[in-house]
N, C-alpha and C positions, 0 to 999 in steps of 0.2 A: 473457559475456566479462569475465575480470578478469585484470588487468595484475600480469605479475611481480614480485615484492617489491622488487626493485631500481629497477622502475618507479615506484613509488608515489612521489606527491607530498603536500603538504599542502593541503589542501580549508578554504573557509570551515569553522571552531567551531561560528557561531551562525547563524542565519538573520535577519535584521532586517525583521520584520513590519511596520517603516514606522506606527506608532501606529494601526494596523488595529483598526475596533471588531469584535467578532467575532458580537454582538449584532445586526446588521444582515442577516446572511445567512438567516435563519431566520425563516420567513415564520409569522404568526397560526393559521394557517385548522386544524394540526396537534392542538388540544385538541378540536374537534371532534372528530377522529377518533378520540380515544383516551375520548371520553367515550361516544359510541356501539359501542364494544369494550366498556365497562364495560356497556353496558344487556343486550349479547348473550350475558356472561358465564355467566348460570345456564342456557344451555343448550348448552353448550360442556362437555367433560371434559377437554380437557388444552391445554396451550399448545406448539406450536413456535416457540421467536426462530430467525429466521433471522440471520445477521450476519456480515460480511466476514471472513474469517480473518487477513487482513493487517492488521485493526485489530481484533482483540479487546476492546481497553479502550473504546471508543467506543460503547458500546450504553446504551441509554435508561432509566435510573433508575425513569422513571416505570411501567413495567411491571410489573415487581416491586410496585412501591406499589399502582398502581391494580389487578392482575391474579394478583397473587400467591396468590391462594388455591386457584388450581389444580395440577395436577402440569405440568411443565414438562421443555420437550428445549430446550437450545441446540444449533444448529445451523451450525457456521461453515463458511461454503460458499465456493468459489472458491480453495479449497486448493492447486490449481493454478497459482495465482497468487502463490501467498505462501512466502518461506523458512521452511519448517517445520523448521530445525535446532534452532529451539528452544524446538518443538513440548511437551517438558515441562515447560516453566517455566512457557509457556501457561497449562498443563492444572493445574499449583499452583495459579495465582496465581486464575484462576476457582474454584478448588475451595475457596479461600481465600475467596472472596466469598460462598461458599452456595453454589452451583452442582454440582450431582452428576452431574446427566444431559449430557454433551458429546459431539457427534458432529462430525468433521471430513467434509468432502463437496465435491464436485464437482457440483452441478446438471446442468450442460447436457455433460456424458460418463455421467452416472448414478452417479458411483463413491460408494460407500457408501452410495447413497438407498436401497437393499433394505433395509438395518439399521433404515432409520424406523420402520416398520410393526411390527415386534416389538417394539422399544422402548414404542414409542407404548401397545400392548395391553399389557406388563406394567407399566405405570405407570399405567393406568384399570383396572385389574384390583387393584392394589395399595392403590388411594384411595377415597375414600368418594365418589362420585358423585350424592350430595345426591339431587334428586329425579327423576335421571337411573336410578337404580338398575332398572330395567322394561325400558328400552330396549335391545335388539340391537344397535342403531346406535351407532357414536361418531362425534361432533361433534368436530372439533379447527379449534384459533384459532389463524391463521397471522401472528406479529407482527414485528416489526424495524424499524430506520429505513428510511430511502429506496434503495431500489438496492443492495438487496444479495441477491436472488436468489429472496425469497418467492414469484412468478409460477413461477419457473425449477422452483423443487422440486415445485409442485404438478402442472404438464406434465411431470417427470421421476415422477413417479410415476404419475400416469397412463401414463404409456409403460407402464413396468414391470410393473404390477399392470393395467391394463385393457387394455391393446393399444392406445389411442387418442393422437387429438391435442390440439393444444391448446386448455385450455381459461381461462386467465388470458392476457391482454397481454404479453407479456416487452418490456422498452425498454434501452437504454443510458445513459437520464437520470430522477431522480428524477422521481415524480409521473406515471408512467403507471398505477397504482391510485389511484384517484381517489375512490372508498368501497369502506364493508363488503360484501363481494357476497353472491348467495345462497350457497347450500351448494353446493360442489362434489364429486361422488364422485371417488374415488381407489383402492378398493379394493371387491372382493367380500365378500371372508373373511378378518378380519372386512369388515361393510358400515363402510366409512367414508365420512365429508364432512368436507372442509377450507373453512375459511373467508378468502379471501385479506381481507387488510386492506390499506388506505393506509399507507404509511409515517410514522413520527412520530419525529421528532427531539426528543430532553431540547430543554424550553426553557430551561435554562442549560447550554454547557459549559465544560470548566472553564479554556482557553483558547483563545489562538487558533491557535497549534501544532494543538491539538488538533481546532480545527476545519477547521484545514487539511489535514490528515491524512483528516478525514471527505471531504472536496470530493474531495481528490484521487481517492478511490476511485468518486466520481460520488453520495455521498447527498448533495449540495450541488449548485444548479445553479450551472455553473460561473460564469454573468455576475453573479451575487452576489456571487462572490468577486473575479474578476477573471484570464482565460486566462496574463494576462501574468504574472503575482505566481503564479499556480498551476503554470506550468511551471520557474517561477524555484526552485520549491520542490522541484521533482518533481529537478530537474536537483542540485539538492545534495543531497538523499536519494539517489539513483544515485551522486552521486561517492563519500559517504560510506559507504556501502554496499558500494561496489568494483564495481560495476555498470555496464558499459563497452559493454554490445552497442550504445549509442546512436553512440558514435564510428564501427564500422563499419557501420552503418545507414546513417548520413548522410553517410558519407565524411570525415569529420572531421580523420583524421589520428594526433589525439590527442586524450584527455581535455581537459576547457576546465570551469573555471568562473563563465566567463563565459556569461550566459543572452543576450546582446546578438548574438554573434558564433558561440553554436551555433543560434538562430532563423532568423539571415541563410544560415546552411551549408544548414539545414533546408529553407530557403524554396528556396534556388536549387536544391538537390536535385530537389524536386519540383514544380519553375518556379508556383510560387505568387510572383504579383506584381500589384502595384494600380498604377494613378498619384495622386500624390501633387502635392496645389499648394505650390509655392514662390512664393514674393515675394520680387523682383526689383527693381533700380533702373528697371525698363522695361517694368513690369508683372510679372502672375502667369505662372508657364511652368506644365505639366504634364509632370512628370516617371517616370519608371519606376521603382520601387522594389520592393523585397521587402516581402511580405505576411506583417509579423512575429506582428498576432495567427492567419490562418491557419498557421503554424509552430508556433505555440502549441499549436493547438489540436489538431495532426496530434502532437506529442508525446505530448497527453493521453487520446488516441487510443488510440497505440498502449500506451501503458501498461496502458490499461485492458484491453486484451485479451491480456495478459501479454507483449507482444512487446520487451518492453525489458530483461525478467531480473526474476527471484522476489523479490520484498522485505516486508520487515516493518515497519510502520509504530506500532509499539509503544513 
């Protein structure tokens, strides 16, 4: 939903991050992971990132550093979810950074996962396969940050190519792959095995926009950040965006940006309410009130599963 030209109003410029450290969201245990991807490397031939399409720029440095000496697919999944009107700037600005092999994809519809698989074979077919060269089998390293759909593509290709179900975890919140697993098959012909990995987040990024932009998409857990400041953000990316199906969602009325008085519309929408103590000249009362961070959380919600309108977080 976006409001006629003559409707448009002016939306917050800036966002005000409140001296947020952005350093604190981002838990230790992540160099583990990426250092046991490094020991599995010499029996692996090629690498897939998987990574959000509505945040392209958010993908993990240290990959390329530590892994890059294999051939490689990027993989931006959830296309469904993201305004691809400016799907070839995208496609420069990656191609710009090194990046040749780019597939846009839908996991859990399948749309474009068929293209994997040939990819995959003419890029282990075109490299040197070290001591790999003997084997029928390909070995491929499935990497990306948190939550962005590596489970999803390995059970969408099982679909595809085996007939079967699942065989990775799929979740809505970082940190449901929890280590390197074994080898999973995915195809007959050729025989292939994917390796799902733990997600792993760059341990610096380069701010906290930037990190906010990651949360929002769910590779952050949200209580790191904070549901309240997360939907405050999500709410001014929709305004400024022109992204309006929240108003009649929640019965709104009209656009607001205000995050105070669209959480309270949200809350009684869908009677999400707590009691809340008050202090009184005559003691504490227990009163009724709207359940603002549930509002919260029902925004971030629904965004996530594209119900709020396509956006690009770039």
């Amino acid at each position: 939903m976006r409001l006629a030209a003559g409707a448009l109003r002016a939306w917050r410029e800036r966002f005000d991050f409140g001296g947020r450290d952005v350093a604190a969201w981002f838990p230790g245990h992540m160099a583990k992971g990426l250092r046991r991807m490094k020991e599995l490397l010499r029996k692996v031939d090629c690498l897939i990132e998987v990574h959000d399409a509505r945040i392209s720029f958010g993908r993990n440095p240290a990959f390329q550093e530590a892994l890059g000496i294999r051939p490689h697919l990027l993989v931006l999944n959830k296309m469904d979810l993201a305004d691809l009107t400016h799907k070839a700037k995208i496609l420069e600005r990656l191609e710009q950074d090194g990046l040749k092999n780019i597939l846009f994809a839908d996991c859990v519809k399948d749309e474009n996962v068929k293209k994997v698989i040939p990819l995959i074979t003419d890029l282990v077919r075109s490299s040197q396969r070290y001591q790999r060269a003997e084997n029928v089998e390909y070995c491929i390293m499935v990497i990306g940050v948190p939550n962005v759909g590596k489970s999803s593509l390995i059970n969408s290709m099982r679909r595809l190519h085996l007939k079967r179900g699942k065989a990775s975890r799929v979740g809505g919140e970082p940190g449901i792959t929890k280590a390197v697993l074994t080898r999973i098959q995915v195809s007959e012909r050729p025989i292939m095995y994917l390796l799902d990995t733990p997600g792993v987040l760059a341990p610096r990024i380069e701010s906290v926009e930037a990190g906010m932009k990651l949360a929002l998409c769910g590779a952050i857990r949200d209580h790191l950040v904070g549901e309240d400041v997360m939907a405050d953000y999500l709410l001014y990316t929709l305004n400024k965006q022109q992204q309006f199906s929240y108003v009649e969602r929640y019965g709104l009325g009209e656009p607001s940006d205000d995050i105070e008085s669209v959480l309270k519309r949200v809350a009684l929408k869908l009677g999400k309410k707590h009691k809340v103590k008050v202090l009184t000249g005559t003691g504490d009362v227990n009163v009724i009130a709207p359940d603002y961070p549930a509002a919260a959380y029902e925004l971030l919600r629904t965004f996530r599963k594209g119900e709020l309108g396509q956006v690009l977080l770039d």
